[in-house]
Chimera marker file (.cmm) of the C-alpha trace (Angstrom):
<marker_set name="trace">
<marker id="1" x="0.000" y="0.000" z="0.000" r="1" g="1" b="0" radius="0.5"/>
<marker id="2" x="1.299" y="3.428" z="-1.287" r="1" g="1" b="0" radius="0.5"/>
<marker id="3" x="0.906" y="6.336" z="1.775" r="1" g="1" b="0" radius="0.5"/>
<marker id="4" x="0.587" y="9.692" z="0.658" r="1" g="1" b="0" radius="0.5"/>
<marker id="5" x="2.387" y="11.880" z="3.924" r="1" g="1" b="0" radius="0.5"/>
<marker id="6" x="1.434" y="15.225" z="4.862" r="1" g="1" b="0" radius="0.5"/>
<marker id="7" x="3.155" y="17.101" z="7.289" r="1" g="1" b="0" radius="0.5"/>
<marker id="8" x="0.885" y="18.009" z="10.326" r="1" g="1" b="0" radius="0.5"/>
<marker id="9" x="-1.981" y="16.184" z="9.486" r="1" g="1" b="0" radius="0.5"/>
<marker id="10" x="-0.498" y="12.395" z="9.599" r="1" g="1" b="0" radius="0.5"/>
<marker id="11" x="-2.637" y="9.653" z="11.679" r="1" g="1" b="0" radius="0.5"/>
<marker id="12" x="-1.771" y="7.811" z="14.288" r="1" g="1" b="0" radius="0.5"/>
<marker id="13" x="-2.964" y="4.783" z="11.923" r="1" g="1" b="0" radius="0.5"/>
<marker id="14" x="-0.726" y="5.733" z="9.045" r="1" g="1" b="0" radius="0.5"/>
<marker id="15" x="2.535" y="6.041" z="11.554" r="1" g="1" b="0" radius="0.5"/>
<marker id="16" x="1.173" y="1.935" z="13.147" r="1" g="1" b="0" radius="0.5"/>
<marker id="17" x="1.169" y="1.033" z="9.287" r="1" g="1" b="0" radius="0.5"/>
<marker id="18" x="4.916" y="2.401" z="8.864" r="1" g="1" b="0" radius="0.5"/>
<marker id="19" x="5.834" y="1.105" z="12.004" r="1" g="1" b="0" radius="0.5"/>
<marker id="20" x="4.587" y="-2.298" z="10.906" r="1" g="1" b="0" radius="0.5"/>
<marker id="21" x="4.834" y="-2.293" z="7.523" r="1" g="1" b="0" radius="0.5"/>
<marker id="22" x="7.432" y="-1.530" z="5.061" r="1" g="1" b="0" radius="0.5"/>
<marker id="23" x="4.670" y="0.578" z="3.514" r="1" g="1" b="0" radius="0.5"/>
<marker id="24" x="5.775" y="2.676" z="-0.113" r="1" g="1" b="0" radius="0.5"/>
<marker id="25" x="5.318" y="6.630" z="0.852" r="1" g="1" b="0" radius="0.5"/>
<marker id="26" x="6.111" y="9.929" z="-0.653" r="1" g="1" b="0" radius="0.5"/>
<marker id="27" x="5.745" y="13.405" z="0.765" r="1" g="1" b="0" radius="0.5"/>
<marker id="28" x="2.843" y="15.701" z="-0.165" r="1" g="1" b="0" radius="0.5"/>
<marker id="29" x="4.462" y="18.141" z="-2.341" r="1" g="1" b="0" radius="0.5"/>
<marker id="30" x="1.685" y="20.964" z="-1.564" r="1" g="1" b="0" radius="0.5"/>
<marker id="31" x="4.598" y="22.086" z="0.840" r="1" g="1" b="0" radius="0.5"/>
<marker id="32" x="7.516" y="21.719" z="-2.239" r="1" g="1" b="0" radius="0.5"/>
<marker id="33" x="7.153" y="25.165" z="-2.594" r="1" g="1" b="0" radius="0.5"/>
<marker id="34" x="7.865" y="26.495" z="0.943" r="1" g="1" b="0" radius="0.5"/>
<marker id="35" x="10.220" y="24.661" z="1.144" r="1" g="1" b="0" radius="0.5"/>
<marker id="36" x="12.449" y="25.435" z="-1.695" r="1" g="1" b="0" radius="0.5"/>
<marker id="37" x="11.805" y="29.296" z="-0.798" r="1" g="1" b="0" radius="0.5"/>
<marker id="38" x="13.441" y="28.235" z="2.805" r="1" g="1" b="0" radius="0.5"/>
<marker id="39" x="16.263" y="26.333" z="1.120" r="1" g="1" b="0" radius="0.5"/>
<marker id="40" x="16.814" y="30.221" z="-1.246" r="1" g="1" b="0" radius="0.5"/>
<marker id="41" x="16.657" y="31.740" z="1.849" r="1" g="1" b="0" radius="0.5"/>
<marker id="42" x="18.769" y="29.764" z="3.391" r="1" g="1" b="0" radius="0.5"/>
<marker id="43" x="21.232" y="30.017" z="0.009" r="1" g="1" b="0" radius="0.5"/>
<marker id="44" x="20.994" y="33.735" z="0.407" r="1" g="1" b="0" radius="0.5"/>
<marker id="45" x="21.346" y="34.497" z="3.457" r="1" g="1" b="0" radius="0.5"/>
<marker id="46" x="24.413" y="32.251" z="3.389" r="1" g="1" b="0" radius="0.5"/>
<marker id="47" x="26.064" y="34.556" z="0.747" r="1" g="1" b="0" radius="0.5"/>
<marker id="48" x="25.782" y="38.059" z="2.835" r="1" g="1" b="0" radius="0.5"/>
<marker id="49" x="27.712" y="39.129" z="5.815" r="1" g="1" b="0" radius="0.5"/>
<marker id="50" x="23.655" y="39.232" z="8.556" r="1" g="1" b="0" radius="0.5"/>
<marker id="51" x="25.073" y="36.885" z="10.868" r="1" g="1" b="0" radius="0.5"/>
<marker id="52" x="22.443" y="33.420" z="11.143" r="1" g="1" b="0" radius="0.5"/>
<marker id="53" x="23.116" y="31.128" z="13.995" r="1" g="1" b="0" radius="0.5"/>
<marker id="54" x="24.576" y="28.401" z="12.781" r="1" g="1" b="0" radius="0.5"/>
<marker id="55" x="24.758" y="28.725" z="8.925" r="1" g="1" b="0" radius="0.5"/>
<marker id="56" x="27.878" y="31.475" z="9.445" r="1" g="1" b="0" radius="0.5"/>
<marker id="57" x="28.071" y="31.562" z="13.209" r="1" g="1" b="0" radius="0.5"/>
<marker id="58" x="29.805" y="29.244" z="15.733" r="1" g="1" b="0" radius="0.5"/>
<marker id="59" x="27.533" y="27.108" z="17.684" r="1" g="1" b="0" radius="0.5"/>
<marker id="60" x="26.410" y="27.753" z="21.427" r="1" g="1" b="0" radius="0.5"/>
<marker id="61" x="29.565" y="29.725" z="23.135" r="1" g="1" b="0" radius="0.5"/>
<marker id="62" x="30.615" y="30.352" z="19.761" r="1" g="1" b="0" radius="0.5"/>
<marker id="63" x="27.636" y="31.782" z="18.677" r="1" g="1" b="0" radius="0.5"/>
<marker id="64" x="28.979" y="35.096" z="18.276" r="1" g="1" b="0" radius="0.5"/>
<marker id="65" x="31.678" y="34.029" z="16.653" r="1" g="1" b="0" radius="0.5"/>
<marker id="66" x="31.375" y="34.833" z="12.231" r="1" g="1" b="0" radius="0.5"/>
<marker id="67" x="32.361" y="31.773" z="10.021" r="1" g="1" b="0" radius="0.5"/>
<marker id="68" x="34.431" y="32.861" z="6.853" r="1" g="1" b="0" radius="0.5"/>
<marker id="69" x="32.117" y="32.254" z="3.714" r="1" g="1" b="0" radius="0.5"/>
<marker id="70" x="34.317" y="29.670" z="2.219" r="1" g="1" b="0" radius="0.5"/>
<marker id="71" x="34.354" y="27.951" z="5.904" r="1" g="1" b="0" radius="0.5"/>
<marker id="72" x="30.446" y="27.211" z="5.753" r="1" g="1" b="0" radius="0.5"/>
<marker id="73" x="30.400" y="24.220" z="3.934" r="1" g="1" b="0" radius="0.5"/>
<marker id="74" x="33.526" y="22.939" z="6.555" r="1" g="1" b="0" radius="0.5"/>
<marker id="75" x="31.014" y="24.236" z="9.412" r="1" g="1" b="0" radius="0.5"/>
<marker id="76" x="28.331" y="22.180" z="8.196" r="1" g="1" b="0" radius="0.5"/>
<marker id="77" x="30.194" y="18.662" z="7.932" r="1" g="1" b="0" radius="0.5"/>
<marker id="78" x="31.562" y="19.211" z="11.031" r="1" g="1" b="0" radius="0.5"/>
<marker id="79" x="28.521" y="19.359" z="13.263" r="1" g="1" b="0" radius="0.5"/>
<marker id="80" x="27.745" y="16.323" z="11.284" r="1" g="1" b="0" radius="0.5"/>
<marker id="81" x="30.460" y="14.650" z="12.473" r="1" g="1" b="0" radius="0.5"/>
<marker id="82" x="30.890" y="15.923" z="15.908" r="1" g="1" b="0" radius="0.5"/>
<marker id="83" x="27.712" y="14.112" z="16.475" r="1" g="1" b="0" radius="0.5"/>
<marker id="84" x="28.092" y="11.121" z="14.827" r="1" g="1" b="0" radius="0.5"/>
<marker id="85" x="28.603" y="8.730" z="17.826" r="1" g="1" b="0" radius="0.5"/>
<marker id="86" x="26.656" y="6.754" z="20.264" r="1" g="1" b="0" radius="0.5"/>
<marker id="87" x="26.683" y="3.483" z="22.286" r="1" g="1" b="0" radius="0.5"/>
<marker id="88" x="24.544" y="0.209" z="22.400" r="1" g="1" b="0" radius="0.5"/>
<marker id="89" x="22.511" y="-1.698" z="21.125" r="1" g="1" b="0" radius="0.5"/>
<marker id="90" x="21.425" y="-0.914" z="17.602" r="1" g="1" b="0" radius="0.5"/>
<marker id="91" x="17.220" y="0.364" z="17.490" r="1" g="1" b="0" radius="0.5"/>
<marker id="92" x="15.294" y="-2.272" z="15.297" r="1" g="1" b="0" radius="0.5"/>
<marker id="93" x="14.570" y="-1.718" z="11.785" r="1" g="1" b="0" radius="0.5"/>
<marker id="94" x="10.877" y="-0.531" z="12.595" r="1" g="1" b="0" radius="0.5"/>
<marker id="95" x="12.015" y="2.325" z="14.912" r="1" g="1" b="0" radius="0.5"/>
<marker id="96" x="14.440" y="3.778" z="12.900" r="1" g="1" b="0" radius="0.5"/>
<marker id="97" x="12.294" y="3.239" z="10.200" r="1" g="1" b="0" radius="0.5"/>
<marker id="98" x="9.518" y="5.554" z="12.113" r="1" g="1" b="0" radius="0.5"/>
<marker id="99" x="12.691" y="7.883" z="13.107" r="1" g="1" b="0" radius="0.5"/>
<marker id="100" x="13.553" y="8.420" z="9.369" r="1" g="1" b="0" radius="0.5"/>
<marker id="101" x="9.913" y="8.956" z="8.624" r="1" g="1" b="0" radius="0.5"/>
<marker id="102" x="9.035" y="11.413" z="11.303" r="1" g="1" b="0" radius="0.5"/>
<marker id="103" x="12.311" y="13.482" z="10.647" r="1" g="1" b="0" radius="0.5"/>
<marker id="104" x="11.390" y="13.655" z="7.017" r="1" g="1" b="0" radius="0.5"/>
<marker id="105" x="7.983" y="15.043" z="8.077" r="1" g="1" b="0" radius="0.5"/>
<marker id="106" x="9.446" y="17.515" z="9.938" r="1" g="1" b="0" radius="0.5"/>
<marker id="107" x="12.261" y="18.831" z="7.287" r="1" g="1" b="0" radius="0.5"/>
<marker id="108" x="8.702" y="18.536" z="4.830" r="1" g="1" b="0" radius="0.5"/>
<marker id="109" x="7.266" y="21.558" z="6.943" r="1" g="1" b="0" radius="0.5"/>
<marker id="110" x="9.516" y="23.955" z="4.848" r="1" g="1" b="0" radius="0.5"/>
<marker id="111" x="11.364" y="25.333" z="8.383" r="1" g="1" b="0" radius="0.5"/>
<marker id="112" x="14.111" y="23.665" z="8.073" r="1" g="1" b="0" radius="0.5"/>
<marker id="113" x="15.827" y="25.337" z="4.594" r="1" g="1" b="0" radius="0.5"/>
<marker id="114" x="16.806" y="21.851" z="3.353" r="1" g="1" b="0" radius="0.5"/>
<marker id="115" x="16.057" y="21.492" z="-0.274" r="1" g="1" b="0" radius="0.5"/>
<marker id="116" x="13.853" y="19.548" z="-1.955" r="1" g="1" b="0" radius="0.5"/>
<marker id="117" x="16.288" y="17.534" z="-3.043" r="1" g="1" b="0" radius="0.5"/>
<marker id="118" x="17.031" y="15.996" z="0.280" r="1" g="1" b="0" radius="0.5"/>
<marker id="119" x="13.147" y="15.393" z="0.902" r="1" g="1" b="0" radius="0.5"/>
<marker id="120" x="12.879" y="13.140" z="-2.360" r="1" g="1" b="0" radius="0.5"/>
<marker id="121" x="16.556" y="11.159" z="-1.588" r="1" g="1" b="0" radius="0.5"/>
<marker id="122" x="15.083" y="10.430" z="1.858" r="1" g="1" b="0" radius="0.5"/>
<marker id="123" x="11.406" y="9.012" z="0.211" r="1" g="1" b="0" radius="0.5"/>
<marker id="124" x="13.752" y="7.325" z="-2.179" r="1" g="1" b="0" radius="0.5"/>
<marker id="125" x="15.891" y="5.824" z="0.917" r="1" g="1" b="0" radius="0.5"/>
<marker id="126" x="13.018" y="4.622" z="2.839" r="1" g="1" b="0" radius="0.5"/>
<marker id="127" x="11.253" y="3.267" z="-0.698" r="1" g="1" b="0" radius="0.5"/>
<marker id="128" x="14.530" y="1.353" z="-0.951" r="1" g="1" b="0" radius="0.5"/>
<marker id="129" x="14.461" y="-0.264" z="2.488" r="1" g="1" b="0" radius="0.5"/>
<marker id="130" x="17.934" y="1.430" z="3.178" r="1" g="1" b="0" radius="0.5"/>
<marker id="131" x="17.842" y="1.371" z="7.355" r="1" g="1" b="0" radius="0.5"/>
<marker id="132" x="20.725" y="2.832" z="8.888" r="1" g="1" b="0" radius="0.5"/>
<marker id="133" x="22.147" y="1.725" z="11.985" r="1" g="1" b="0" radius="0.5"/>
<marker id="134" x="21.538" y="3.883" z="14.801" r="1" g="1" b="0" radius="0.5"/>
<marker id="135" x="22.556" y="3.620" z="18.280" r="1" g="1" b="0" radius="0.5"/>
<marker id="136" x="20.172" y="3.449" z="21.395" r="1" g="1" b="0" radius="0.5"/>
<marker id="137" x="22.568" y="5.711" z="23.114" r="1" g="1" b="0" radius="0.5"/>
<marker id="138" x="24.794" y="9.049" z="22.622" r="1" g="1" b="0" radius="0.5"/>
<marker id="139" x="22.077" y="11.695" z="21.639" r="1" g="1" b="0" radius="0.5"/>
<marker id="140" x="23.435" y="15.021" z="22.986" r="1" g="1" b="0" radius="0.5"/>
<marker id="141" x="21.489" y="18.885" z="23.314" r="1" g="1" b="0" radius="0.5"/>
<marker id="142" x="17.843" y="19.654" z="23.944" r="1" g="1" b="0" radius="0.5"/>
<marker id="143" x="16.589" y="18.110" z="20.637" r="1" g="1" b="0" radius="0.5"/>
<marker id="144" x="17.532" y="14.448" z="21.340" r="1" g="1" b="0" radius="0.5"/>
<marker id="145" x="17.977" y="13.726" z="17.761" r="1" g="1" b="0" radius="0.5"/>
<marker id="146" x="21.741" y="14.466" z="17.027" r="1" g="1" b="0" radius="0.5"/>
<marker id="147" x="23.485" y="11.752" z="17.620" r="1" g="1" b="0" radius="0.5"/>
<marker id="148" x="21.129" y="9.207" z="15.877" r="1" g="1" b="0" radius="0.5"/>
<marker id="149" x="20.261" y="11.302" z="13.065" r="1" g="1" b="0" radius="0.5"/>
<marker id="150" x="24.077" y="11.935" z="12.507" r="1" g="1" b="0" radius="0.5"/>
<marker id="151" x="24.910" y="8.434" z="12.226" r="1" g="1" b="0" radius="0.5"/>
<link id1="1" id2="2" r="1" g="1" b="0" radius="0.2"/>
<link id1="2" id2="3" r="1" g="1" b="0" radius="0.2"/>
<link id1="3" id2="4" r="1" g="1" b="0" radius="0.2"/>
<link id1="4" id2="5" r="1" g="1" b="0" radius="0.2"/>
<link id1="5" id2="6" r="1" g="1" b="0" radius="0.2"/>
<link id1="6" id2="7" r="1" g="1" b="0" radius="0.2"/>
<link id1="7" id2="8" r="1" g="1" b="0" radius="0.2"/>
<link id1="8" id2="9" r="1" g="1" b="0" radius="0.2"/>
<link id1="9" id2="10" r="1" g="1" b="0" radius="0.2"/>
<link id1="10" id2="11" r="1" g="1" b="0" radius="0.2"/>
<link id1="11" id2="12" r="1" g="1" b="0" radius="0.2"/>
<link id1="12" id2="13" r="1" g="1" b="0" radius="0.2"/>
<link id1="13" id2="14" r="1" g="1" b="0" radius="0.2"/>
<link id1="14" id2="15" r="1" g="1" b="0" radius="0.2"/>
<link id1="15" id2="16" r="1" g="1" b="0" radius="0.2"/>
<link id1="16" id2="17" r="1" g="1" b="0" radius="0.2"/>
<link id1="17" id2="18" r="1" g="1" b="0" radius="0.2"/>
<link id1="18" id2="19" r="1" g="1" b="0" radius="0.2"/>
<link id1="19" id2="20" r="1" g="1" b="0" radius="0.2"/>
<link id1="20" id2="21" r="1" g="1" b="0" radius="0.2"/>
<link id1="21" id2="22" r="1" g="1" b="0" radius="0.2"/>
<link id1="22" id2="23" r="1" g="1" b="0" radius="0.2"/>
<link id1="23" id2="24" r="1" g="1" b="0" radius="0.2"/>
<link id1="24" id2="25" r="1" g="1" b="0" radius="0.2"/>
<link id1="25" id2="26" r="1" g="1" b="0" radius="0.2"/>
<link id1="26" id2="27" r="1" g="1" b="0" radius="0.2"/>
<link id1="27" id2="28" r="1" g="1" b="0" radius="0.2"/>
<link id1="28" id2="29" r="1" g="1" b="0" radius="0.2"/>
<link id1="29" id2="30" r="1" g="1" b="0" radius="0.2"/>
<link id1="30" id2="31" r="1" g="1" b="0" radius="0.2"/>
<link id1="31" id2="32" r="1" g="1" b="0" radius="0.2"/>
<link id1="32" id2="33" r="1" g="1" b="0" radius="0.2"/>
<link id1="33" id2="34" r="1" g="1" b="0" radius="0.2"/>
<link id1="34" id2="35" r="1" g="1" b="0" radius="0.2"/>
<link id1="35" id2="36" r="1" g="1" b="0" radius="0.2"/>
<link id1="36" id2="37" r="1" g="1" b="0" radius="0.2"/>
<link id1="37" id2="38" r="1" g="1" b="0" radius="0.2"/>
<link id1="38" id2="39" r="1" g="1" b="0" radius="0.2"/>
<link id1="39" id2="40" r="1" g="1" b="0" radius="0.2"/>
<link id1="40" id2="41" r="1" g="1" b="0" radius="0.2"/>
<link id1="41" id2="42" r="1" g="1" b="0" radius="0.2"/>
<link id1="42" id2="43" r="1" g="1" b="0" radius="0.2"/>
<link id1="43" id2="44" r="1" g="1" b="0" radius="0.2"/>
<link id1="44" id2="45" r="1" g="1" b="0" radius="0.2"/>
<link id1="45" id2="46" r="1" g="1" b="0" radius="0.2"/>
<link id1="46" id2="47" r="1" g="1" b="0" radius="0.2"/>
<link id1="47" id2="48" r="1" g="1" b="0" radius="0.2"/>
<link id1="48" id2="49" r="1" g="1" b="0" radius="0.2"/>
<link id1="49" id2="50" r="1" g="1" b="0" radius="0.2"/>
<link id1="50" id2="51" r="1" g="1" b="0" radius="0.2"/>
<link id1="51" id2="52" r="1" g="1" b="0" radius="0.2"/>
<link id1="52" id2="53" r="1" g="1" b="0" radius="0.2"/>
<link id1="53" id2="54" r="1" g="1" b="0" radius="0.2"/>
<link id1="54" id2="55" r="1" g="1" b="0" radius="0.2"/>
<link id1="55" id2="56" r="1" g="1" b="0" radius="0.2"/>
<link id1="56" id2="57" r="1" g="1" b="0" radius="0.2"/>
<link id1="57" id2="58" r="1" g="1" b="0" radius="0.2"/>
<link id1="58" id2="59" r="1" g="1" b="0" radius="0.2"/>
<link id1="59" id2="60" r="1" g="1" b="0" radius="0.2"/>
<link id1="60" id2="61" r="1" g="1" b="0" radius="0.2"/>
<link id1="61" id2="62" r="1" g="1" b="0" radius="0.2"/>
<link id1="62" id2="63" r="1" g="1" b="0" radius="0.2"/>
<link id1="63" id2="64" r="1" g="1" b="0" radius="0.2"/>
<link id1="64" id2="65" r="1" g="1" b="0" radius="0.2"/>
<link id1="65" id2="66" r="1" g="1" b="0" radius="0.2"/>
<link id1="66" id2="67" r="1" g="1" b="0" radius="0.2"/>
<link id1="67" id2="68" r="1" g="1" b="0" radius="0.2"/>
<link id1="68" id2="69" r="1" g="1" b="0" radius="0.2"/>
<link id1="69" id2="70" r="1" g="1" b="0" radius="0.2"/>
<link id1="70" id2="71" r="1" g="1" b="0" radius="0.2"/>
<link id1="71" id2="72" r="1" g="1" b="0" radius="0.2"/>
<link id1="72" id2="73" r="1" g="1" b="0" radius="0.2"/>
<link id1="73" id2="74" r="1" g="1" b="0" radius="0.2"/>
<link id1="74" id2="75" r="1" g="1" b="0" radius="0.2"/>
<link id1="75" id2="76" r="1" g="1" b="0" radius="0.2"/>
<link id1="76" id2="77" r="1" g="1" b="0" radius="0.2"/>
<link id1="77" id2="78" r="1" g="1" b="0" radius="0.2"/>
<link id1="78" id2="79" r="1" g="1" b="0" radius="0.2"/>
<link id1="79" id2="80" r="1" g="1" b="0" radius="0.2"/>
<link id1="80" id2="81" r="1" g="1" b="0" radius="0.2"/>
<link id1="81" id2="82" r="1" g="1" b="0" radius="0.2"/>
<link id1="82" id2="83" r="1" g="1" b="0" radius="0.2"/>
<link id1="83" id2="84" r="1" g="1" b="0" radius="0.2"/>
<link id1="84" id2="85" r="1" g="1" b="0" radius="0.2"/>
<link id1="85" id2="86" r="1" g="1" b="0" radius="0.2"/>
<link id1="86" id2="87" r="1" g="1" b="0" radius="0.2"/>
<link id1="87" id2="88" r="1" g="1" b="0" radius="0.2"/>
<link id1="88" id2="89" r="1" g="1" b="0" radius="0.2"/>
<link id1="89" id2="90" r="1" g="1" b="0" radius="0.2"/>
<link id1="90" id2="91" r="1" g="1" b="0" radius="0.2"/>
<link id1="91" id2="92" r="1" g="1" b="0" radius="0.2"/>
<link id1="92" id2="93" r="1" g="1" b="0" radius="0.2"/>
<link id1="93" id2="94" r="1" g="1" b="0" radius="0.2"/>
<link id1="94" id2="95" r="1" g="1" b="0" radius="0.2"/>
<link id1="95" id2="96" r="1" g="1" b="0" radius="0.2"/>
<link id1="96" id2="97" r="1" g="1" b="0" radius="0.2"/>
<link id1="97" id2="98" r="1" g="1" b="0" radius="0.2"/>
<link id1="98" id2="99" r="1" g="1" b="0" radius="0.2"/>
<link id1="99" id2="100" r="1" g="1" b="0" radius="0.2"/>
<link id1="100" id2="101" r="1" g="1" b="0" radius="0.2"/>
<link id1="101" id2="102" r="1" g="1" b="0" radius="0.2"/>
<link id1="102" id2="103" r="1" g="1" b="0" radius="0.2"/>
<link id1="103" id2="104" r="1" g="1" b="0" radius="0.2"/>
<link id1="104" id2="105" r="1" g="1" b="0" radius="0.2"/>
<link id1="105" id2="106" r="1" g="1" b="0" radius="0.2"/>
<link id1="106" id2="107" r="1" g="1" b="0" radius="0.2"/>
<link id1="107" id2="108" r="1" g="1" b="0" radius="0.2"/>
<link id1="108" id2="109" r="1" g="1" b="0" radius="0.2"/>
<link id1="109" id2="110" r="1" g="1" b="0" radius="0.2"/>
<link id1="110" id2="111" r="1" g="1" b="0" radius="0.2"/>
<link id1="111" id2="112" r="1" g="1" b="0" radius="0.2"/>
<link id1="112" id2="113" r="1" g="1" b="0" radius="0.2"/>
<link id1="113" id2="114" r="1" g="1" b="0" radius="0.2"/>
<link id1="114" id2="115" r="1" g="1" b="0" radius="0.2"/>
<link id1="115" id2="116" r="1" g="1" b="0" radius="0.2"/>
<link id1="116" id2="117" r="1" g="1" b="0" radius="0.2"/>
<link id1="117" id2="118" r="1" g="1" b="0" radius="0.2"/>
<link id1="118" id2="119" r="1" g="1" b="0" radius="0.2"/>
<link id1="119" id2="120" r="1" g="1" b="0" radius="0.2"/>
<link id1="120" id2="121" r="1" g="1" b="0" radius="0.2"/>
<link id1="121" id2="122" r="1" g="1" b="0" radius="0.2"/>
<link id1="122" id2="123" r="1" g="1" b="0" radius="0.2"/>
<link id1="123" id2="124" r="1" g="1" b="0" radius="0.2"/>
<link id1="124" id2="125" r="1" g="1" b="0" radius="0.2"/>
<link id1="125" id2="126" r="1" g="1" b="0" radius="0.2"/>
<link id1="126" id2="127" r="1" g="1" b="0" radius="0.2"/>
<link id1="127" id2="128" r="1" g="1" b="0" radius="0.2"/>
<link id1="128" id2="129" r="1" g="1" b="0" radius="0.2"/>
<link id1="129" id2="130" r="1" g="1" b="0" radius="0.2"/>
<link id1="130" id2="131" r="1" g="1" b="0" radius="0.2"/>
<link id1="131" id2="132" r="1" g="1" b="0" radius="0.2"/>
<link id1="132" id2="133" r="1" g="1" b="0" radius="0.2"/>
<link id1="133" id2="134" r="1" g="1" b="0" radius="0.2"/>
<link id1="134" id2="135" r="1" g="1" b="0" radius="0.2"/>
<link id1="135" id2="136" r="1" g="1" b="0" radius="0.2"/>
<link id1="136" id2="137" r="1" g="1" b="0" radius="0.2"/>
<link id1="137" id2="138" r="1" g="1" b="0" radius="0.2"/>
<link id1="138" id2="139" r="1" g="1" b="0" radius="0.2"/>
<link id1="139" id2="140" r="1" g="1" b="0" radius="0.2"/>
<link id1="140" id2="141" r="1" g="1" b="0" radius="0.2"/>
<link id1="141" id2="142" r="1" g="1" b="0" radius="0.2"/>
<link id1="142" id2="143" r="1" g="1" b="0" radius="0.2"/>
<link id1="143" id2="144" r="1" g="1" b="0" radius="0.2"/>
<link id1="144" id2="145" r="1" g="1" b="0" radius="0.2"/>
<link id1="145" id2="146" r="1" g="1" b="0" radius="0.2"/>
<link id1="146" id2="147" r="1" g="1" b="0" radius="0.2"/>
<link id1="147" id2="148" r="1" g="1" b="0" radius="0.2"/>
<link id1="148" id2="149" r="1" g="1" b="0" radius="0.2"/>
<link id1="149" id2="150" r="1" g="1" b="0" radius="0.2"/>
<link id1="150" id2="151" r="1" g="1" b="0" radius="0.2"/>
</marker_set>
């Protein structure tokens, strides 16, 4: 069964049927177009000298801190990879599953300034059955996502 998603108005039914099944889905592209104006924002805003936390700023302490324009792309594989850890036992295949799913939901409200690009390789990954392995433990920061999402 094919599952249409749309950000902020999936089901508790349709998340048990991903959970359980290894259901074909694609995102609603009625939000495409926010997000692609996020992701030229995002583009933009990278390109002019308004400091934006995190896309040419440090991070917490460092917030204050400008990032050279030909250091962003270096800033952005690094917090990447100073994430990419954890410990444990790996989640089964149906959780991270649901993980990938719900975080694709999320970057498919158009907030995020990820292109659309990214949105359709992730559908693609899941279509695939592609599960990464992710770690019970090692999430770091309020979000609770870093760690596992990094790996």
């Amino acid at each position: 069964m094919s599952l249409i998603l749309t950000p902020g108005k999936v089901t508790l039914s349709e998340l048990s049927q991903i959970y359980w099944e290894s259901s074909s889905l694609k995102l609603n592209t009625e939000f495409k177009s926010v997000i692609e104006n996020a992701a030229r924002f995002v583009y933009q805003a990278s390109k002019s000298d308004i400091p934006i936390y995190g896309i040419n700023t440090g991070f917490g302490k460092l917030a204050s801190t400008s990032i050279p324009s030909e250091q962003i792309n270096s800033l952005q594989r690094n917090l990447i990879l100073s994430h990419c850890c954890g410990v444990g036992d790996p989640f089964p295949e149906n959780i991270v599953r649901l993980i990938m799913v719900l975080k694709l939901l999320s970057l498919g409200r158009g907030a995020s300034g990820v292109r659309w690009e990214l949105i359709e390789l992730l559908g693609t990954i899941l279509e695939r059955g592609v599960i990464p392995v992710i770690p019970e433990q090692g999430s770091v920061g309020a979000s609770g996502d870093l760690a596992p999402l990094a790996t």
